[in-house]
C-alpha positions, 0 to 999 in steps of 0.5 A: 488476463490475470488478476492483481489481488492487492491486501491492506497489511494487517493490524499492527503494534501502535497504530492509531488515526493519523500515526506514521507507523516507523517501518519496523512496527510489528503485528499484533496477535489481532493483526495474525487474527485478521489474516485467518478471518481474511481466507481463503484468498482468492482463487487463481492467485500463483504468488505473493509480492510484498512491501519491506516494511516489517509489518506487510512481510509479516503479512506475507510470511503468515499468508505463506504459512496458511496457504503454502503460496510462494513470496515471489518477491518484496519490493520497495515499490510497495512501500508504504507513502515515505512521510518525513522523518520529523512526523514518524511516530506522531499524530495529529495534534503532534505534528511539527507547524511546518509539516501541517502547513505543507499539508494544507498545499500538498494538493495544490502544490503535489511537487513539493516535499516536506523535508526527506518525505515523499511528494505526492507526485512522486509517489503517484510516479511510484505507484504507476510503475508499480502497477506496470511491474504487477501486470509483467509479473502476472503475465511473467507468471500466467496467473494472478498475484497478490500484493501485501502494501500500505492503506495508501499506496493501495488507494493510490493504486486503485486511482492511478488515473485521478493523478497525484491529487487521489492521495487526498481521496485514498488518505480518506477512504477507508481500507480495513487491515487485511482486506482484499480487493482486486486492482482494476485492468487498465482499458485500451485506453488507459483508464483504469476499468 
C-alpha cells in the first residue's frame, strides 16, 4: 500500500505563536529556504495535493519547481483549522473576551462554535474525509502522494482516533515549517497504526 506523506507549509509573512494567519500571507524568503533544506522528499511519492491557502500553494508550487512532481489537486479539505473571523490576525493577549471564553470549553463542548469558526467536530469530521480522499487518491494512483496542509489540521490527521479532543493536543505538539511526516495506515480495525 502507498504511503501518504503530509508537510507542514513553510514560514510565512507575520507569524507568530497564537496568530491566525488571514489566508492570503504569503512566504518568506526563510520559508523558500526551508522547502530547499526539507529535499529530497520521500521516495515513491507520484503527486502533490495542496490546501487553498496561499501560503501551502506556494509550498506546492516551489516543491513543483524543484522536483518536477506534479500538483495533482488543491483541496478545501486541506484547509487549515477555519478560526473565526474576529480573531484573524490577533494574538493571544488580542483576542475578543467571548472567544477566550469558548476556548476554555472548546474541549468539553467540541460541537459549539465561536461565531463563523469551525467547531472542533467539524473540523475532526473534516479531517477523517480528508484522510478517506488521500488513501483513494493513492490507490487512484498506485503510489504514494504528499499533502502540503496547516500545523493543525495535520496534527488533527495523525490523531483521527482521539476524536475532536486531539485539536488540544495537536494545537500543542510541535510540527516545524516545512516538515514531513508520514500519515499512519489505518489497521483492520480502524485504529490508526
Amino acid at each position: 500500500m502507498a504511503d501518504i506523506w503530509l508537510m507542514r507549509h513553510a514560514a510565512y509573512e507575520g507569524h507568530r505563536p497564537g496568530y491566525h494567519a488571514p489566508p492570503n500571507a504569503a512566504l518568506t524568503p526563510e520559508g523558500h529556504d526551508q522547502i530547499r533544506e526539507a529535499l529530497p522528499v520521500p521516495d515513491g511519492i507520484t503527486g502533490i495535493i495542496t490546501s487553498p491557502l496561499l501560503r501551502a500553494r506556494q509550498t506546492a508550487e516551489a516543491l513543483h519547481h524543484l522536483t518536477g512532481l506534479p500538483i495533482l489537486a488543491t483541496t478545501d479539505l486541506l484547509a487549515e483549522w477555519r478560526a473565526p473571523t474576529a480573531v484573524q490576525g490577533h494574538t493571544p493577549h488580542t483576542y475578543p473576551p467571548g472567544y477566550r471564553t469558548w476556548r476554555t470549553h472548546r474541549a468539553t463542548h467540541p460541537h459549539l462554535a465561536y461565531e463563523d469558526g469551525e467547531s472542533l467536530t467539524t473540523l475532526h469530521t473534516r479531517a477523517g474525509h480528508c484522510a478517506d480522499y488521500l488513501r483513494a487518491l493513492t490507490e487512484q494512483r498506485q503510489g504514494s502522494v504528499l499533502a502540503i496542509s496547516h500545523k493543525l489540521l495535520l496534527g488533527v490527521l495523525l490523531r483521527l482516533a482521539q476524536g475532536p479532543a486531539c485539536f488540544e493536543v495537536a494545537t500543542h505538539a510541535p510540527w516545524p515549517f516545512a516538515t514531513v511526516r508520514c500519515l499512519s495506515r489505518p489497521s483492520r480495525d480502524g485504529a490508526q497504526r
